[in-house]
C-alpha positions, 0 to 999 in steps of 0.5 A: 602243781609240783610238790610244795611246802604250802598249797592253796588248801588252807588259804582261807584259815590263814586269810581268817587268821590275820583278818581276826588277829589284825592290828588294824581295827578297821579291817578285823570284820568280814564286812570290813575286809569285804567293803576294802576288796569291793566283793560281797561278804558272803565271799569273804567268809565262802573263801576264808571257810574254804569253800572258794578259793579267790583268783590269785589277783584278788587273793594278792589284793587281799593280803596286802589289805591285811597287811600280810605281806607274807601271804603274797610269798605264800602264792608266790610259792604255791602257784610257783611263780617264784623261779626260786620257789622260796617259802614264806618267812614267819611273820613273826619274824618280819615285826622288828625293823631292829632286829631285820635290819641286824639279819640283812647285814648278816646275810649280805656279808655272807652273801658277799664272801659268797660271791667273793668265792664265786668271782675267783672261781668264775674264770675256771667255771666260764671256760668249762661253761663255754666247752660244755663241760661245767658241773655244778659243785656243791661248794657252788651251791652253797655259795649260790644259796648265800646269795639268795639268803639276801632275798626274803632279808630283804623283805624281812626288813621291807615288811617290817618297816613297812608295819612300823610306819618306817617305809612305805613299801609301794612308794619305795617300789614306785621309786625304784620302778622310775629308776629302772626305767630310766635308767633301761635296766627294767624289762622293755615294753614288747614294742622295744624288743628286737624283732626274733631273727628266724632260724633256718 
């Protein structure tokens, strides 16, 4: 695994953490958190002491029951299956729809003058691009970077509401994917993909 800010390591303590400090009631107890998941409470306190580490579905299963939604970022991230490897936010700072709601307007304007930026550059960029000769600048970078600031705004705001009973964030997913499908901008099912043209 490359060199990440977090690791699975201490998983377990983090898992305790918001177990114990949960402001469900119903889900503070290692018998509590076992009877959700369906798994022996000698697993709970194996995984959270670091003697197991769960399998990355379970490990998913269980932070949304904690509603740690952060803890789906930190696998995200530590097992690298974000492209963009981005490391959790605090969640300290996903509790206030208010306050999540004021950042996410202030990253998309800056995400939009990024872009802005972007545009009025692209058609240099795309000639360089199609000659072979396209360096990324650093000025790209940093517009590139403010675009995707965009992304943990998002669920900044998503979790927030979520926690304060503003949103319901599976719903909200559930919409979103009817949509997508819909309107074919999801991914195609392996049975609508082009059969590969072979190259000889």
């Amino acid at each position: 695994m490359a060199n990440r800010a977090f690791s699975m390591g201490n998983f377990g303590e983090y898992l305790r953490h918001y177990r114990v400090n949960n402001p469900n009631p119903s889900m503070r107890t290692q018998i509590q958190v076992a009877a959700h998941l369906r798994i022996d409470p000698k697993k709970v306190s194996k995984v959270e002491c670091g003697e197991i580490e769960p399998d990355i579905a379970l490990a998913a299963e269980w932070c949304i029951a904690l509603e740690w939604y952060e803890g789906c970022d930190l696998l995200s991230h530590a097992y690298g299956l974000d492209p963009l490897g981005l490391v959790p936010v605090d969640p300290a700072l996903n509790q206030n729809v208010s306050e999540t709601l004021h950042n996410l307007r202030r990253q998309l304007k800056q995400a939009l003058a990024a872009v802005e930026e972007l545009i009025d550059k692209e058609p240099v960029a795309n000639r360089a691009a199609m000659r072979g000769t396209y360096q990324l600048t650093t000025e790209a970078k940093r517009h590139i970077k403010e675009v995707a600031d965009v992304i943990p705004a998002i669920k900044s705001y998503l979790y927030a509401a979520d926690r304060e009973d503003r949103a319901e964030m599976r719903e909200i997913g559930r919409m979103w994917n009817i949509e997508a499908l819909t309107e074919q901008v999801a991914m195609p099912r392996i049975d609508q993909l082009e059969p590969a043209v072979a190259v000889r």
